[in-house]
C-alpha positions as a printed Julia matrix, in Angstrom:
468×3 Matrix{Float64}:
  33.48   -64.38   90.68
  34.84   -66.16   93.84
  34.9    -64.17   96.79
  33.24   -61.76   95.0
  30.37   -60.2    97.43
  27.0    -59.67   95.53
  24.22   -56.85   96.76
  26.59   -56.09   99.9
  25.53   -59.07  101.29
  25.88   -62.6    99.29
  29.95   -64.09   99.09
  30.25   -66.27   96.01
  32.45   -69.43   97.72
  31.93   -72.56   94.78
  31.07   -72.8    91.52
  28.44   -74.8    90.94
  28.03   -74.82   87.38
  28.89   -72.43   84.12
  27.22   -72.02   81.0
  27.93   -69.08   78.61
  26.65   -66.13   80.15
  24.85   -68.09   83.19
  26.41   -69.9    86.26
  25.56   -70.82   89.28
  27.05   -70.72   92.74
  27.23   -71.35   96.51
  27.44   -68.49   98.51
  27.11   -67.02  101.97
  24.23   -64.79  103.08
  26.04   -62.76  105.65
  23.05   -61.49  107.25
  21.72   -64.92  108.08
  25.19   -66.61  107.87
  23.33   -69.71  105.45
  24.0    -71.49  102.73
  22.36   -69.75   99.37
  22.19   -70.45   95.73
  23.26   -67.67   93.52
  22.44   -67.8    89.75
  23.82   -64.96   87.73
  23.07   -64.07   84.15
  26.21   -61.63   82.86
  25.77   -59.89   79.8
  28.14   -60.86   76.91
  27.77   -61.21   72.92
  26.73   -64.45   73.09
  23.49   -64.57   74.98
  20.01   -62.85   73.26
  17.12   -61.4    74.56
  15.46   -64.43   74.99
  17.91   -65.59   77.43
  17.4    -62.85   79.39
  13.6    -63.16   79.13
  13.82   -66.36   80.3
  16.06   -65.23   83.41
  13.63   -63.06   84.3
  10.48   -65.3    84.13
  12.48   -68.18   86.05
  12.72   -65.51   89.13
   9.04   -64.62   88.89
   7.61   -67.97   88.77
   9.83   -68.57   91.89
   8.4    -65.74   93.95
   4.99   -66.71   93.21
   5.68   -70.43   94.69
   5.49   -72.24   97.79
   5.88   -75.86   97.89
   8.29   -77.73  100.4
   9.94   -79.63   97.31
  10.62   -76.46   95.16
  13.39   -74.38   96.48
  12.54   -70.91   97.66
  13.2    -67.46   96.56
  15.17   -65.07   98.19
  16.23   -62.24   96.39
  16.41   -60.81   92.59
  19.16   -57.62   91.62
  20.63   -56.08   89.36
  24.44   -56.59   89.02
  26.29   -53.35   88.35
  30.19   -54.0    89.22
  33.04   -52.15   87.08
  33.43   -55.53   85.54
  30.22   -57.49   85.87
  27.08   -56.14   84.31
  23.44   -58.79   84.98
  21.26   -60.11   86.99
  21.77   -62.26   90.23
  18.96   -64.42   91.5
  19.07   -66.05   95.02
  17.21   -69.03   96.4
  17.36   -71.72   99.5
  20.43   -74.32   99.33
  19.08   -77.59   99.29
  21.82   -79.94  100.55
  21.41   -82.9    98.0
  22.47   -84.46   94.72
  20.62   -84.73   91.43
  19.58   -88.06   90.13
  21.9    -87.95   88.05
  24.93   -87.68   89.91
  23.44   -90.52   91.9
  23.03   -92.41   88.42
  26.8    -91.44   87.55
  28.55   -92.72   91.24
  26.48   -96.6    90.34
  23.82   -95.84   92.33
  20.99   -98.42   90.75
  17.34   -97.61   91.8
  14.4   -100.38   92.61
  10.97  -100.54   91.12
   9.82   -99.2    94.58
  12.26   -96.36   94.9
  11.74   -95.35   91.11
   7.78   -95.61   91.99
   8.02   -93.38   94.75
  10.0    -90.9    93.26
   7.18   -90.53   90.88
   4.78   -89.9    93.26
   6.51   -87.43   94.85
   7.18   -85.47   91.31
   3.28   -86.14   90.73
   2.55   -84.2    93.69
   5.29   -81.45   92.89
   3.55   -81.38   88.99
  -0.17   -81.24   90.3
   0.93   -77.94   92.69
   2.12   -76.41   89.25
  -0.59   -77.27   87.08
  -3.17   -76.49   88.99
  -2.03   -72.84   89.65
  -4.03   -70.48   87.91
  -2.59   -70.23   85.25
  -0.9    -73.44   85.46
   2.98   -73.46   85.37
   4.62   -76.16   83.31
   8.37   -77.08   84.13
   9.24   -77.89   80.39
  12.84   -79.38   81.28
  11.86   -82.01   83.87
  14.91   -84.71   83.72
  17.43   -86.26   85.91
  19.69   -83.71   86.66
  17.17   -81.19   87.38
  16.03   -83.44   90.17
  17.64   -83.34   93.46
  17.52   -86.09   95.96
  18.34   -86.2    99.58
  20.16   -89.12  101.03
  18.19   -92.39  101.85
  16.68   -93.33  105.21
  16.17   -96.96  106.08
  14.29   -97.73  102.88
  12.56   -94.34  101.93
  14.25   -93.14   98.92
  15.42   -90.02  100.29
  12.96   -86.51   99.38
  12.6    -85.19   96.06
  13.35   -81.36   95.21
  12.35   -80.13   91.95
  14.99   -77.25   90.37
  15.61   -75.27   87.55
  12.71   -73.13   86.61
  14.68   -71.67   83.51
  12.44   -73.05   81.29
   9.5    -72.78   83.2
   6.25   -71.79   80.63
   3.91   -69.37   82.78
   0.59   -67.89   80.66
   0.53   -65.28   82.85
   4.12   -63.77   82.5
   4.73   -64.57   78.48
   5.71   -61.6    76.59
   4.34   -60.97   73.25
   3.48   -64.45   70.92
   6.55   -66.02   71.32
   6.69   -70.0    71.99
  10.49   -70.4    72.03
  11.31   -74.05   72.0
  13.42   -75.34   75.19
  13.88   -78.63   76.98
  16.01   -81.06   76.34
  16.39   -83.45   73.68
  15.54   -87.01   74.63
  12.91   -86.07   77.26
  10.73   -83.51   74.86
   7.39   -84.87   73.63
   6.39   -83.88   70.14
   4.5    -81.23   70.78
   7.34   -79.29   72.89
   9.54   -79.49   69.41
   6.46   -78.02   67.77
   6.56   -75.27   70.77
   3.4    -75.98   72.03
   3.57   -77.37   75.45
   0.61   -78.53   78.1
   0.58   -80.29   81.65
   0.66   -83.34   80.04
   3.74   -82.31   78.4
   5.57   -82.91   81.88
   4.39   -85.94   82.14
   5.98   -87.23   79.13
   9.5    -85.85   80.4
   9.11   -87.66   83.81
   8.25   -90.66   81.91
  11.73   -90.3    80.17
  13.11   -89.71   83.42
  12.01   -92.78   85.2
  13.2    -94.81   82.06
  16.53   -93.07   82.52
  16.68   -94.34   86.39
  15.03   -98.18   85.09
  17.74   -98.25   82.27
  20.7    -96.4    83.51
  20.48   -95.06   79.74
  19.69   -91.96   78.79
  16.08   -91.53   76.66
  17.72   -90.84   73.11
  19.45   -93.96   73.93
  17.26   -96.18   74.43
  15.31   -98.5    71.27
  12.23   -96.63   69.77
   9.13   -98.56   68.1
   6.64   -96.28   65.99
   8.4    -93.27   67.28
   8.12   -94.5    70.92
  10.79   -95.42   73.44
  10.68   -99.3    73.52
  10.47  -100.31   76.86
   9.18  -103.65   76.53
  12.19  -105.4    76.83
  13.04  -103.59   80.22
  13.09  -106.62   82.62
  13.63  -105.32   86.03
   9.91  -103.8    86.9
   6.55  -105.58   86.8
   4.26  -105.61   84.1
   1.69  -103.16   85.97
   4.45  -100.83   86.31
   5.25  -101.01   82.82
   2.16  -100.36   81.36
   1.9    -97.18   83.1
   5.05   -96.06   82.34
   3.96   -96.93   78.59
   0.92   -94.46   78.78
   3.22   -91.96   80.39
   6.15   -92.15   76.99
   2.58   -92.08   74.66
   4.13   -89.69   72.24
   0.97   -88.76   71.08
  -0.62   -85.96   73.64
  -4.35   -87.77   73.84
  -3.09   -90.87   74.56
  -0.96   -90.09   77.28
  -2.56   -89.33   81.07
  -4.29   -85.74   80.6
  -3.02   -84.45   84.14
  -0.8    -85.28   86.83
  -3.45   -86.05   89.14
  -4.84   -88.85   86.94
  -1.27   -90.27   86.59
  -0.77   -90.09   90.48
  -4.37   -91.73   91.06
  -3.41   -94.73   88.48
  -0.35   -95.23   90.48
  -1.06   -95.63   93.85
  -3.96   -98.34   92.49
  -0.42  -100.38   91.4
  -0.13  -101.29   95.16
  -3.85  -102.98   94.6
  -2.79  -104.92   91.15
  -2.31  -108.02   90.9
  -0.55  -110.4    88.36
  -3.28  -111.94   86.0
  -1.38  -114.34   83.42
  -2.69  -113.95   79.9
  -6.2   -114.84   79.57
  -7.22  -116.42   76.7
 -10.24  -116.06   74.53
 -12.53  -118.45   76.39
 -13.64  -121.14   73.87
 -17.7   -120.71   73.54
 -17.86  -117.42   73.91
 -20.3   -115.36   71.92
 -18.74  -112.13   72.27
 -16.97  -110.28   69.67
 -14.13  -108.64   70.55
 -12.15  -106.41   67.37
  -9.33  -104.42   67.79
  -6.82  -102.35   65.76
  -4.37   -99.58   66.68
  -7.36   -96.64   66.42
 -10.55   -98.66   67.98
 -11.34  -101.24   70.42
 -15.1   -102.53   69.89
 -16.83  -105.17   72.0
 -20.5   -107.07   70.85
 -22.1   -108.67   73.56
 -24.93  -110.62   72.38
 -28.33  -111.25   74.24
 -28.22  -113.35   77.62
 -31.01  -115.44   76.24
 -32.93  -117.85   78.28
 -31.97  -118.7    82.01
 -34.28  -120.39   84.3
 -34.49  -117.45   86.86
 -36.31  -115.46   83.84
 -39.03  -117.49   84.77
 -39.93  -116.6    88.39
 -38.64  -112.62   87.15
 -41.19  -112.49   84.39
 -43.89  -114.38   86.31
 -43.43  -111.95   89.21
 -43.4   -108.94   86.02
 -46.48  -110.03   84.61
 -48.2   -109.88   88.16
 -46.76  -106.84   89.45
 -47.62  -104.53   86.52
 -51.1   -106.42   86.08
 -51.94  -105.1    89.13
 -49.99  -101.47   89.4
 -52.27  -101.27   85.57
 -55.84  -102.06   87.62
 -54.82   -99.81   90.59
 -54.44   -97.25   88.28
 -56.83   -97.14   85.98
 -59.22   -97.89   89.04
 -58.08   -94.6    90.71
 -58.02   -92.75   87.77
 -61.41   -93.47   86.06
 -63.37   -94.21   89.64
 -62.34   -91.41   91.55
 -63.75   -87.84   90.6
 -61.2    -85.09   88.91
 -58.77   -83.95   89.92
 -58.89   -86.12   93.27
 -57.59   -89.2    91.06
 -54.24   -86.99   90.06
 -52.2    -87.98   93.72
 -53.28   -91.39   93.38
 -52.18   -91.58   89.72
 -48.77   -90.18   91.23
 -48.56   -92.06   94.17
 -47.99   -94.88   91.41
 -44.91   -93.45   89.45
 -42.54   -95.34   92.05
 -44.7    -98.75   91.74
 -44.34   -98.11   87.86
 -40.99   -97.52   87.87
 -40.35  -100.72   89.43
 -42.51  -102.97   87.07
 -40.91  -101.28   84.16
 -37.73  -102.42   85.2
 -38.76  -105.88   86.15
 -39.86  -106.17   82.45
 -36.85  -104.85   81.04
 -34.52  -107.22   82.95
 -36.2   -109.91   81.54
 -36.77  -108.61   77.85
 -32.84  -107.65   78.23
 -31.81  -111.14   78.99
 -33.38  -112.39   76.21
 -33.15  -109.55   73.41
 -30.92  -106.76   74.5
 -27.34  -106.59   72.99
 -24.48  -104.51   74.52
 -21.63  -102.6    72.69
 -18.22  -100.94   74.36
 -16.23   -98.94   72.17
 -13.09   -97.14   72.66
 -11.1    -95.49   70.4
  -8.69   -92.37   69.86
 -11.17   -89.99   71.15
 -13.68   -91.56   73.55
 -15.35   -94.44   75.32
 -18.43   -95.26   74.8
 -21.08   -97.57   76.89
 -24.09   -98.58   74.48
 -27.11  -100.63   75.5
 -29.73  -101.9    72.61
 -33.46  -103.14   72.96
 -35.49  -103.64   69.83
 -33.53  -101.44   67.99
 -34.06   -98.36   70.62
 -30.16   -97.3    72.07
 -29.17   -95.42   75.25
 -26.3    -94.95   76.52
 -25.64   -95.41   80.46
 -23.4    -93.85   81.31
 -22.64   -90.83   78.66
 -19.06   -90.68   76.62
 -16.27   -89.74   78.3
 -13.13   -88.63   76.18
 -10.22   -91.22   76.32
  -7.81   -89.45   77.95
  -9.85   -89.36   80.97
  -9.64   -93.14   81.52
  -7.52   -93.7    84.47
  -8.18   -97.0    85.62
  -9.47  -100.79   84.45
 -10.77  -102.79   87.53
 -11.75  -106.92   87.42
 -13.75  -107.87   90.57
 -13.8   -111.64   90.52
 -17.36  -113.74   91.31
 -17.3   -113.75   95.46
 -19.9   -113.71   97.87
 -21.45  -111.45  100.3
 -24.35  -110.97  102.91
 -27.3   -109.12  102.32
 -29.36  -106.9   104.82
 -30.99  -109.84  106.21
 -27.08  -111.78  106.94
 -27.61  -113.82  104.23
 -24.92  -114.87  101.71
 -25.49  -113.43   98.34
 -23.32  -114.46   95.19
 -22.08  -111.35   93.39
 -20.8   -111.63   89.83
 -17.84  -110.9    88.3
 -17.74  -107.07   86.96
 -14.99  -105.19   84.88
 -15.06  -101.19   85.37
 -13.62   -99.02   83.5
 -13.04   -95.74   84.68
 -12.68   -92.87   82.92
 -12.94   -89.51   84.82
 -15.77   -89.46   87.39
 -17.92   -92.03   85.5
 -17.92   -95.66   85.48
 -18.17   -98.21   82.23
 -19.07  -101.23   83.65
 -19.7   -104.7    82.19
 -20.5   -107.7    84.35
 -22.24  -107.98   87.71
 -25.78  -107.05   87.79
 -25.73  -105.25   84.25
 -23.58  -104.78   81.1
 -23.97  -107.47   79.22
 -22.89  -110.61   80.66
 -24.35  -112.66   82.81
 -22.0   -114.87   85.4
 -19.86  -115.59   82.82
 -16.31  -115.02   85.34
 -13.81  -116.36   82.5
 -15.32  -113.69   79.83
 -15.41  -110.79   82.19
 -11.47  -111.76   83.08
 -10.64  -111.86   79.24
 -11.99  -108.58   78.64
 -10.26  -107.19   81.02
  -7.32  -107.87   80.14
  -7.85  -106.85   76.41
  -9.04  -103.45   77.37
  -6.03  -103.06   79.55
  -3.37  -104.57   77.35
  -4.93  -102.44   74.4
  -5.14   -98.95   76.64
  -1.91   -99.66   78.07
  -3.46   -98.94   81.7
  -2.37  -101.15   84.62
  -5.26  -104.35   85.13
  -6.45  -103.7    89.35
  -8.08  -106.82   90.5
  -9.78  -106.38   93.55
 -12.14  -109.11   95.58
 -14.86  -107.6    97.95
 -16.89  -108.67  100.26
């Protein structure tokens, strides 16, 4: 193939790399006189349909893209030489290395370089997912990664290759569900030939081990089917809980999108290193755990001395919001008394609520369960339940956030205690225990302990933030 001149117009000058039936080269455009990749699939015995099929769709999914980090397409022909029959696909050169060669010449990689390479894939993976329909990579590793050389310390830019195995709804042909990837940084459901967004994510998981390690996945130690990285020294223990959630080789557990995995990383740069929390010693909660369920009891408040001026101030409020309105209802002629019953909905609504704090603190119970499907936020008075805010599935929590006991002023300037809270986040709703509801009541070591459980059991990165 060297110095062979493709179409009239592209010069094969370097082999790149040869498989059976498909290699790839350098070459020449002579009409713009640049640099151009040239893939060529050549028919021979050894290559199948399939192959072919998967030629095809790799050119079509590159047409249809336009992303800075993604090379470009150029041009797609038929090859029809005396002694080459295929197909030649052209794209942009983009002058960089893989990750992999990097990994080969000794290159080692930081916990901040290997972060922001994630980000940038992140961003690469939420451009292809959220095409309509979305386009999943399906062979996401190290060598199909492509990184330019480093400037002062940025990492150098990321360039996502390789769209032969690229799964695209909108150009599959028939039922088929041919299985491709490779082995090592394929989640489960890829071997069963059913692959989804998240399915990416577990392959750049396996990548960023790769660049932690210097090992490749199917090297490294496995526990329950999982790669082990718990032994992995060299990045913090934020960092490695995300990574965890990332290598969950069970699709549910793992980040459902790329968006929610880029959202829980960037909050890294707000975490900060809690040391394990124990079980505070007089605590009534009950906390119960096993690999399927996480459940949390809060018990009642009871009695604290601010109840008294609450309820007082209860008791007097709704006395007299209950003789203002049964004064305007039954004194006043119908249906004149109907906007002065209305007019006190708001007053009501306030008195009700001043009753409930108080018959809260001293009766209501609290529960917080999560387990392989969904978290749930359950309040309980006298036996009536409501939930505040509804369940969200699991795989939508993206984030667990401890805001210590600090102090802030309120509209009048003055300074205002606010208590400890733990949220947990999971899509655009908010679980949240601590602070001026959920359960516990300025109890700062509790709220801290909890915290950490839920994080250490979700395997979700602990952000502790102080406001105000």
């Amino acid at each position: 193939m060297l110095g062979k001149t493709l179409n009239n117009r592209y010069e094969i000058q370097q082999t790149l790399s040869k498989k059976q039936g498909k290699q790839t080269f350098l070459g020449l455009d002579q009409v713009t006189q640049k640099w151009v990749i040239v893939k060529v699939f050549l028919f021979n015995q050894g290559l199948e349909w399939e192959d072919l099929k998967l030629f095809e769709r790799e050119a079509e999914t590159l047409k249809e893209l336009d992303h800075p980090s993604i090379p470009r397409y150029l041009d797609y022909f038929e090859i029809n030489l005396s002694d080459l029959k295929g197909f030649a696909l052209i794209q942009t050169n983009i002058q960089a290395i893989s990750l992999e060669e990097n990994l080969k010449n000794g290159r080692i990689f930081s916990e901040e370089e290997v972060i922001n390479i994630a980000k940038q894939l992140l961003e690469i993976l939420i451009y292809l997912h959220e095409k309509i329909p979305p386009i999943i990579h399906r062979d996401l590793k190290s060598s199909n990664i492509l990184l330019t050389d480093r400037s002062g310390n940025y990492v150098g830019k990321i360039y996502l290759i390789d769209f032969g195995s690229v799964q695209n709804e909108a150009l599959k042909i028939g039922n088929t569900n041919t299985i491709v990837g490779t082995y090592g940084y394929m989640p489960l459901e890829q071997f069963g030939g059913r692959t989804v967004p998240a399915s990416d994510l577990y392959s750049l998981g396996a990548t960023l081990a790769r660049l932690i390690t210097g090992k490749e996945p199917a090297e490294l130690p496995q526990k329950n089917g999982k790669i082990d990285i718990e032994e992995v020294t060299n990045i913090s223990i934020s960092f490695k809980q995300w990574l965890n959630k990332m290598l969950e080789p069970q699709l549910e557990l793992r980040f459902e999108s790329a968006k929610l995995a880029l959202n829980s990383l960037e909050n890294l740069n707000e975490i900060s290193e809690i040391k394990r929390i124990e079980k505070p010693k007089y605590t009534q909660i009950k906390l119960t755990k096993n690999t399927q369920e996480i459940s949390i009891f809060i018990p009642p408040f009871g009695f604290d001395p601010s109840l008294i001026f609450i309820g007082g101030f209860a008791i007097a409020w709704n006395s007299f919001i209950t003789f203002w309105t049964l004064g305007a209802l039954f004194t006043a002629p119908f249906p004149m008394n109907i906007p002065f019953v209305l007019f006190s909905i708001p007053f009501w609504t306030v008195g009700i609520f001043l009753a409930y704090t108080v018959l809260f603190s001293l009766y209501g119970k609290t529960y917080l369960e999560i387990n392989d499907t969904k978290i749930n936020l359950t309040f309980e008075l006298f036996n009536f339940r409501f939930q505040n805010p509804k369940p969200s599935p699991r795989k939508d929590i993206y984030k667990i956030e401890y805001i210590p006991r600090h102090f802030t002023k309120d509209s009048d300037g003055d300074r205002v205690e606010v208590p400890a809270q733990l949220i947990v986040y999971g899509g655009n709703k908010q679980y949240i225990l601590g602070g001026s509801k959920g359960g516990i009541k300025n109890n700062e070591n509790e709220i801290e302990w909890l915290a950490e459980e839920i994080s250490q059991w979700l395997n979700i990165p602990l952000t502790q933030l102080i406001r105000g």
